[in-house]
C-alpha positions as CSV (number, residue, x, y, z in Angstrom):
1,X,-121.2,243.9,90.0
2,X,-118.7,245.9,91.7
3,X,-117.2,242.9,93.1
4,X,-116.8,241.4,90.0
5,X,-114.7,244.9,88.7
6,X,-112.6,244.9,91.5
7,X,-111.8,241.6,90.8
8,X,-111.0,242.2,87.1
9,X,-108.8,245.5,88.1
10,X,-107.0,243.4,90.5
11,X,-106.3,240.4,88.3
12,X,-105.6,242.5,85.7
13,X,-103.2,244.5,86.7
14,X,-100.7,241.2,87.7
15,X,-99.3,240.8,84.1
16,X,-99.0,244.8,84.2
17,X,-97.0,244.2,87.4
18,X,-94.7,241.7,86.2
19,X,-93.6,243.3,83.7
20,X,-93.3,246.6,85.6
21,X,-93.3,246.2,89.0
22,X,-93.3,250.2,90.3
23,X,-96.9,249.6,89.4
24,X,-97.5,246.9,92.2
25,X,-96.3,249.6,94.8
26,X,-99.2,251.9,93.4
27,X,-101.9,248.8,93.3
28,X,-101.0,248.3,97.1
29,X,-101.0,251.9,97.9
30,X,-104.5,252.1,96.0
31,X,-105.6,248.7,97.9
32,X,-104.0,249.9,101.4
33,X,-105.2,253.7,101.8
34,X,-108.2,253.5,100.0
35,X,-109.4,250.0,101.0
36,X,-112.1,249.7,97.8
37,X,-112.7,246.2,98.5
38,X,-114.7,247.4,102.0
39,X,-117.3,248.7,99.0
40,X,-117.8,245.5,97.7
41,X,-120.6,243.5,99.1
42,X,-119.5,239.7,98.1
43,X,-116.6,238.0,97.2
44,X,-113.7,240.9,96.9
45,X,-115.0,242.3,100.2
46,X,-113.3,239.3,101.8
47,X,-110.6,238.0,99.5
48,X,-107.0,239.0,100.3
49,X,-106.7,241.3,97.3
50,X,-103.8,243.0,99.0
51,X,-101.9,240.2,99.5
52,X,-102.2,239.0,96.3
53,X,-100.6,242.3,95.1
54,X,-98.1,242.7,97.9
55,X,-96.7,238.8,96.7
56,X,-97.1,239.8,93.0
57,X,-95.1,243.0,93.7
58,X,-92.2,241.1,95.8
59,X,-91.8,238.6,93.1
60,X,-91.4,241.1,90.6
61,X,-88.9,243.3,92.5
62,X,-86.7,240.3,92.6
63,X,-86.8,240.0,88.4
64,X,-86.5,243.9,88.4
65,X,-82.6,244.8,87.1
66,X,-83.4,248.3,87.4
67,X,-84.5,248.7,90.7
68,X,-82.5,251.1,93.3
69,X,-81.2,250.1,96.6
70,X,-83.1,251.7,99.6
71,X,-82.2,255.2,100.4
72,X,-80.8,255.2,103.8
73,X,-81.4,258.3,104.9
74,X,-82.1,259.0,108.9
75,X,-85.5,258.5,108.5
76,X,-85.9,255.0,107.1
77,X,-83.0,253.9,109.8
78,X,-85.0,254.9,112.2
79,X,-87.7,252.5,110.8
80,X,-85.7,250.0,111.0
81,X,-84.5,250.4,114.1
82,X,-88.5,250.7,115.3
83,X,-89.2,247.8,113.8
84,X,-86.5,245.6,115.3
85,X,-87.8,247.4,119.2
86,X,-91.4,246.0,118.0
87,X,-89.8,242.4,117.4
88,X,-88.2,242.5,120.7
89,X,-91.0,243.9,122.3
90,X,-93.6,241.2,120.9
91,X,-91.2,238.5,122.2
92,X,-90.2,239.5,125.4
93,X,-93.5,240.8,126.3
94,X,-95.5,239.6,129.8
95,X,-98.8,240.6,128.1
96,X,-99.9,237.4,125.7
97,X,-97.2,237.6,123.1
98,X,-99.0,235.1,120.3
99,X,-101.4,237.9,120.5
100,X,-98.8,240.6,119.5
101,X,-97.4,238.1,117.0
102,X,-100.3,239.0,114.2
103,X,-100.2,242.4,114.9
104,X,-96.0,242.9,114.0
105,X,-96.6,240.8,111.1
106,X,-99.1,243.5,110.2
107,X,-96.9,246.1,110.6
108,X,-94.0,244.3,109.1
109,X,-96.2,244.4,105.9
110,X,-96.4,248.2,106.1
111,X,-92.9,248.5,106.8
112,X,-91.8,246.2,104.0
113,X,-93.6,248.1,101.1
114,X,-92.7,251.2,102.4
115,X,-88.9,250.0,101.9
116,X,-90.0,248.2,98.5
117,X,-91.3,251.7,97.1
118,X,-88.3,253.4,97.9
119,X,-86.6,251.0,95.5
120,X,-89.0,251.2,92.8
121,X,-90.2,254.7,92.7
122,X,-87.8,257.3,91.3
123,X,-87.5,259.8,88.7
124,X,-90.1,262.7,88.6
125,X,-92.8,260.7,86.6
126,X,-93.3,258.1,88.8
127,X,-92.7,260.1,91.9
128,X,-96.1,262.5,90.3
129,X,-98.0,259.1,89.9
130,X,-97.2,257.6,92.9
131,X,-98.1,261.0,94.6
132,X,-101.1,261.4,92.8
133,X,-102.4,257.9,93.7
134,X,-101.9,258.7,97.3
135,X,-103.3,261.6,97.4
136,X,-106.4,260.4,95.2
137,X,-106.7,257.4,97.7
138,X,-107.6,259.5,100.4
139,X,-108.8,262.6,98.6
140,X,-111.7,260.6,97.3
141,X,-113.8,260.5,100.3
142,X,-112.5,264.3,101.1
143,X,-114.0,265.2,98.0
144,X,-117.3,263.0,98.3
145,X,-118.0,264.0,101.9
146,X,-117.4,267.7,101.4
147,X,-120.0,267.4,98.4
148,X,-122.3,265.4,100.8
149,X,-121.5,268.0,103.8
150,X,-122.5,270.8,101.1
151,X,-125.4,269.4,100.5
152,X,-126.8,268.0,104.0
153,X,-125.9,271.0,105.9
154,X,-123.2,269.1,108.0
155,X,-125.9,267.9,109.8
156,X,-123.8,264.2,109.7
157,X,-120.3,262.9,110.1
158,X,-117.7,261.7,107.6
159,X,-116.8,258.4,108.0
160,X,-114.0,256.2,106.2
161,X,-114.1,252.9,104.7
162,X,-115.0,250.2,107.6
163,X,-112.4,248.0,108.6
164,X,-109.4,250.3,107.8
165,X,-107.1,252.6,109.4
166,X,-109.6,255.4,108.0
167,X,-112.8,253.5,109.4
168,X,-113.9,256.0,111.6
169,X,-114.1,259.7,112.0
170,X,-111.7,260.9,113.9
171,X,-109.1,258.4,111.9
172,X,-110.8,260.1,108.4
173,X,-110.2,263.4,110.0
174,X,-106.4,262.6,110.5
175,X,-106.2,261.2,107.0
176,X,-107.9,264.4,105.3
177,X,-104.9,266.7,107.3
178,X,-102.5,265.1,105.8
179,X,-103.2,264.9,102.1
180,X,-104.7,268.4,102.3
181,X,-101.6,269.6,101.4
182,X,-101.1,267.2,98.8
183,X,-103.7,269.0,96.7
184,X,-102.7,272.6,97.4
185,X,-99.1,272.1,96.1
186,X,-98.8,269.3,94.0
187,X,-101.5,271.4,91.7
188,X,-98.4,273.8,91.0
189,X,-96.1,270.9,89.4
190,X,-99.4,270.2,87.0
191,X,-99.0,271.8,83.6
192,X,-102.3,271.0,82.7
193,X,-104.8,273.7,83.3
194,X,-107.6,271.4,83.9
195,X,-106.0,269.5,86.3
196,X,-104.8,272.8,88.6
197,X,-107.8,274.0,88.9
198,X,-109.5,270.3,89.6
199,X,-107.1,269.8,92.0
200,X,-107.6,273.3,93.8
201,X,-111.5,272.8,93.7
202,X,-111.1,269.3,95.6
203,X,-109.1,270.8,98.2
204,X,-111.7,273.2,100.2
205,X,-114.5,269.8,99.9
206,X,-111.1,267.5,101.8
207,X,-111.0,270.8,104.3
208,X,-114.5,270.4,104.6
209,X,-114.8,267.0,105.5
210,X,-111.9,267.5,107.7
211,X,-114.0,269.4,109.6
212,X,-118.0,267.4,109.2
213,X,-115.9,264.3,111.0
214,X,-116.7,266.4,113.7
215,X,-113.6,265.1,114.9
216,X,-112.1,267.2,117.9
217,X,-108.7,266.2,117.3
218,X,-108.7,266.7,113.4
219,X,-110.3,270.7,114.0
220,X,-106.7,271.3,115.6
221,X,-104.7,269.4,113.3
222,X,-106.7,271.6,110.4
223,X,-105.8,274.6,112.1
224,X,-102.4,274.0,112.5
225,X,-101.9,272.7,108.7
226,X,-104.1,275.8,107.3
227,X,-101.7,278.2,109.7
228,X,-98.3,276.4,108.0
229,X,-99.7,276.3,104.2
230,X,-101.0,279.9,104.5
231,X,-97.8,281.5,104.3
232,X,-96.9,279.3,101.2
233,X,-99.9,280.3,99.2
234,X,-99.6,282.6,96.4
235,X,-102.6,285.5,96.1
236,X,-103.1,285.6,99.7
237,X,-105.1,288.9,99.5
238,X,-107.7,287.0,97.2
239,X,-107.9,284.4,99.6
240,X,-108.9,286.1,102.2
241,X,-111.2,288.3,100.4
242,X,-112.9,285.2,99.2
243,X,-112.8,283.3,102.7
244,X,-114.5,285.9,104.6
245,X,-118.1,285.5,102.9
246,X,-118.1,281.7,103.4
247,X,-117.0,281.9,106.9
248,X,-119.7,284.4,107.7
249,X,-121.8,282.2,105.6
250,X,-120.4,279.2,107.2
251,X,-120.9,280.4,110.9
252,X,-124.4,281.1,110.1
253,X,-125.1,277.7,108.6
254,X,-123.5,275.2,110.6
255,X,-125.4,273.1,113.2
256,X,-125.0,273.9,116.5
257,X,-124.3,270.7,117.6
258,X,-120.9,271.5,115.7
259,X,-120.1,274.4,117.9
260,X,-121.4,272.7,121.1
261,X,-119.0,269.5,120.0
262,X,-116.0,272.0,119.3
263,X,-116.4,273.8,122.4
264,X,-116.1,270.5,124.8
265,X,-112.3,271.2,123.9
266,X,-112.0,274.0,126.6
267,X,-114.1,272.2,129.4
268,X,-112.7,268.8,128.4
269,X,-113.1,268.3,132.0
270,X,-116.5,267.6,131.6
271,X,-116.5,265.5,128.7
272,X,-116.3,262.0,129.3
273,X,-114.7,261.1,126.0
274,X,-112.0,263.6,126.8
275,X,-111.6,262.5,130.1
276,X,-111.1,258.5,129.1
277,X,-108.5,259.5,126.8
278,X,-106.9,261.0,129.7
279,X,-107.3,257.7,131.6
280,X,-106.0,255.7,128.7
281,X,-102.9,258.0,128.7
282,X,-102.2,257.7,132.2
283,X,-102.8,253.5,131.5
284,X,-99.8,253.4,129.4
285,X,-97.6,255.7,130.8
286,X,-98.1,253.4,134.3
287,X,-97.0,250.5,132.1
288,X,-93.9,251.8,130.6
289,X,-93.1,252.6,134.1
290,X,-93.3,248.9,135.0
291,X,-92.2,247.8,131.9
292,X,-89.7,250.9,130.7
293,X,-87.8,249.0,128.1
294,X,-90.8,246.7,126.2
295,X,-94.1,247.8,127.1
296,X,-97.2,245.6,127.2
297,X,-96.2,244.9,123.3
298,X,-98.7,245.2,120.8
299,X,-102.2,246.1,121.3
300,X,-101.9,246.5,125.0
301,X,-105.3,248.0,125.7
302,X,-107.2,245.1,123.8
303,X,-105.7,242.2,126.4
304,X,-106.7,241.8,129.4
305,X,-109.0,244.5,130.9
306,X,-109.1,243.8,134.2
307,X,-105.1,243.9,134.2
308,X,-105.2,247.4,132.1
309,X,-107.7,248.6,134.4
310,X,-105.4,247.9,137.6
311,X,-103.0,250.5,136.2
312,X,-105.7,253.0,136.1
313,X,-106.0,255.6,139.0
314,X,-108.9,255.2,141.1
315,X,-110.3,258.7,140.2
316,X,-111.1,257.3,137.2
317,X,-113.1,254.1,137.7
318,X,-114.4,256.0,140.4
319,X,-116.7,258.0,137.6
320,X,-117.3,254.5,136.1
321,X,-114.2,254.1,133.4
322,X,-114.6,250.6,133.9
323,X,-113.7,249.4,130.4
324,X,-110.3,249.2,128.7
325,X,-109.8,251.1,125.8
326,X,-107.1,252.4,123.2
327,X,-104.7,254.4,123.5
328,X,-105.6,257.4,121.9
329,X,-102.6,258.9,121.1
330,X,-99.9,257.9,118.4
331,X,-97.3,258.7,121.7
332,X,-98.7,256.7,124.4
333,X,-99.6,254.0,121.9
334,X,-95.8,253.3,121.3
335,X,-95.0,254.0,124.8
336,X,-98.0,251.6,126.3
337,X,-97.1,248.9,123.7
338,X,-93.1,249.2,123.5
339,X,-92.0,251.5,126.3
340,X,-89.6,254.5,126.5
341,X,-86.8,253.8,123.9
342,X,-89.1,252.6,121.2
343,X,-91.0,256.1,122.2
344,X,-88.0,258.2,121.7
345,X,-87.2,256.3,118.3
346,X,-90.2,257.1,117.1
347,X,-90.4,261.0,118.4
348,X,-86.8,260.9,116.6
349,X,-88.5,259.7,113.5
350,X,-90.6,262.4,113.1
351,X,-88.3,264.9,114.1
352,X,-85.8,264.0,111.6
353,X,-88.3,263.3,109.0
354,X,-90.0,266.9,109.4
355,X,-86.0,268.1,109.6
356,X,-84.9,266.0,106.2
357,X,-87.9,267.5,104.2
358,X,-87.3,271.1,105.5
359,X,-83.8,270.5,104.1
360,X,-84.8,268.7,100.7
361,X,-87.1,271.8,100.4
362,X,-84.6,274.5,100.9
363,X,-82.0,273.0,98.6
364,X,-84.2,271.9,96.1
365,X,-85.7,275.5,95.8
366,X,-82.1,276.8,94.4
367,X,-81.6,274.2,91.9
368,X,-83.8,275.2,88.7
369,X,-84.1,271.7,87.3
370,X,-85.3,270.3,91.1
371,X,-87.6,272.9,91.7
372,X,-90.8,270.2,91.6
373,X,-89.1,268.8,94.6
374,X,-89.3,271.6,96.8
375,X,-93.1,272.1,96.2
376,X,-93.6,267.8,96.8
377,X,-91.2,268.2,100.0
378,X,-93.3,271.1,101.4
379,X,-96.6,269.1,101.4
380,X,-95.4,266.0,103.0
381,X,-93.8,268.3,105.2
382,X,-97.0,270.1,106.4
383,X,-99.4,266.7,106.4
384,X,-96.8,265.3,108.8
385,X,-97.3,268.3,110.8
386,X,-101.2,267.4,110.7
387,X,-99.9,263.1,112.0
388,X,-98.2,265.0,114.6
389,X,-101.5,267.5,116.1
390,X,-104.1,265.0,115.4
391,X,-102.2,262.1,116.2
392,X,-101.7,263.2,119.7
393,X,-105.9,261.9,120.4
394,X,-106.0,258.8,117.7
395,X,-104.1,255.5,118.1
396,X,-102.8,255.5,114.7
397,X,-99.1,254.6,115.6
398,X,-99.0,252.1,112.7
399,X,-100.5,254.0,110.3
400,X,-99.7,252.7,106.8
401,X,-99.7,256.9,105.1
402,X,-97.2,257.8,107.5
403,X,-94.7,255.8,106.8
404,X,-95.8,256.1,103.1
405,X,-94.6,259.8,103.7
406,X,-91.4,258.8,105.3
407,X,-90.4,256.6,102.1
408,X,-91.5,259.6,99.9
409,X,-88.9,261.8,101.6
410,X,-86.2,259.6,101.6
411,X,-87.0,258.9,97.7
412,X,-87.1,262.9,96.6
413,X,-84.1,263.3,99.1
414,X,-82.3,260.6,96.8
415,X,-83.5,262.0,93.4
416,X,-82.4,265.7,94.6
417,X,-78.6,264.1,95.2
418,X,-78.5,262.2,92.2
419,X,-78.7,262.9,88.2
């Protein structure tokens, strides 16, 4: 049955997005954060739903008279500057470059949305719907696992939708950082009551979950987002009052496996998990020394094992890291697959996106009638702080939000210059 609604929702909405085509960037949002179709058990599960919208929504951007150019700002410069290091990279690579070749057309798809919402999304109603279904995307599964978490005893792990980005838990954990955020401050553009306070309500169960993915990696990233949005939070001393019962409560309740999980961070030493990521980062960084200028191209851990594991120190296969694994790291995942100038593009990236939202906030704060932007730039602004902590231990490079983010900013940027 759910197939069959999917199916319906999906063919439906193609006369809805030839005739408006902004609404085939939020179908492939929908389709490419939340991945519904991994629900389905029959025909949707495997039919290219997504790329019948992404084709729909290309068509109808080139019958689309009022759509904007792209925003050049820094940020989406520097993506296409990235982007033309991964096409050099896949082509020149030694590493089996028709492999590489389906992964950049992968990302090119990522890439190329990103740049076609820029030019469709604009003014402050479709910027709140567009936000919305992002944040709803993701949000649902913060908001079903912290019910589930509630109601287990976070005796089990969140998981995301398999097959995506957001498959498994410390991906989900990542993914629940960054929308977090989202929820908090987006709530304050809302004039309707009912949808504050539904939005405030679903952002503890997204913390939650954040935390039952029992994801190492996604506890600091929810440390350091909580530390940047507290500050920002209006009746602070309420808070707090409030928080200190369910902590106590909470420390009392969780498993212990939880705390024995969370503690492996400090004697990481020990931890063979931690200690394989540790390999894997010292894999790639011994590539881009042999390859400084193109990496191993795309997916270099997934090649050729015996060849990854010949850049691997002895100390390691010495304890029996035999196998070749992923990156785990957003950093070393660029630098292992496209070496040391793709690396500082995309450090640059994320530096001048986090700088260009600071900036959008501050200005927009002063200007009465732009006030909405401030509070949207602020919680892209702290979720990208959450890619940047959490992203350090996940290889989640290509991650379609992210660059979802980075359109976002160049988009308010543009509508806080303009009318």
């Amino acid at each position: 049955m759910r197939d069959y609604l999917l199916l319906v929702i999906i063919f439906g909405s193609i006369p809805l997005i030839l005739m408006r085509p902004w609404i085939g960037v939020l179908m492939w949002s929908w389709l490419s954060l939340m991945n519904p179709h991994t629900a389905a058990w029959g025909i949707a599960k495997t039919f290219p739903v997504a790329k019948v919208i992404g084709l729909t929504a290309l068509f109808a951007l080139l019958l689309d008279s009022n759509r904007k150019p792209v925003p050049w700002n820094k940020s989406l410069i520097l993506m296409a500057m990235i982007f033309i290091m991964f096409v050099i990279t896949t082509f020149t690579t030694p590493w089996m470059p028709s492999d590489a070749l389906d992964k950049l057309l992968f990302v090119f798809k990522i890439f190329l949305m990103s740049f076609v919402s820029s030019m469709l999304i604009y003014g402050k109603n479709r910027i709140r719907i567009f936000v919305w279904v992002v944040a709803l995307s993701i949000g649902f599964y913060g908001i079903k696992g912290g019910i589930f978490s509630l109601a287990t005893g976070g005796n089990f792990r969140i998981w995301g939708p398999e097959g995506s980005f957001i498959g498994d838990n410390n991906s989900m954990g990542l993914a629940f950082n960054m929308i977090l955020p989202l929820f908090i401050f987006i709530a304050r553009e809302e004039s309707n009551r009912y949808l504050q306070i539904g939005l405030k309500c679903a952002a503890p169960l997204i913390a939650i979950s954040a935390l039952f993915t029992y994801s190492r990696g996604a506890l600091l990233g929810l440390v350091v987002v909580s530390a940047l949005m507290f500050p920002k939070l209006k009746r602070k001393g309420l808070i707090i009052f409030l928080l200190i019962p369910v902590i106590i409560f909470g420390i009392t309740k969780i498993p212990d496996k939880y705390f024995d999980r969370a503690e492996t961070i400090a004697t990481y030493e020990e931890d063979d998990s931690a200690m394989t990521r540790i390999q894997a980062w010292s894999v790639a960084w011994n590539i881009a020394v042999d390859y400084p200028l193109t990496g191993a191209g795309f997916e270099f851990c997934c090649r050729d094992q015996y060849r990854w594991l010949s850049y691997s120190a002895p100390e390691y296969i010495s304890r029996g890291y035999t196998e070749a694994r992923a990156a785990h790291s957003i950093y070393f995942q660029i630098l292992g697959d496209h070496g040391f100038i793709a690396l500082f593009l995309f450090l640059l990236l994320l530096l001048c996106t986090l700088y260009d939202l600071r900036k959008i906030r501050n200005r927009a704060f002063t200007i009465e009638s732009k006030k909405w932007i401030a509070n949207y730039a602020l919680s892209l602004e702290i979720g990208i702080w959450g890619y940047v902590i959490s992203g350090a231990f996940l290889s989640l490079a290509y991650f379609d939000l992210f660059y979802c983010y980075v359109a976002i900013g160049a988009i308010l940027q543009r509508e806080l210059y303009t009318g």
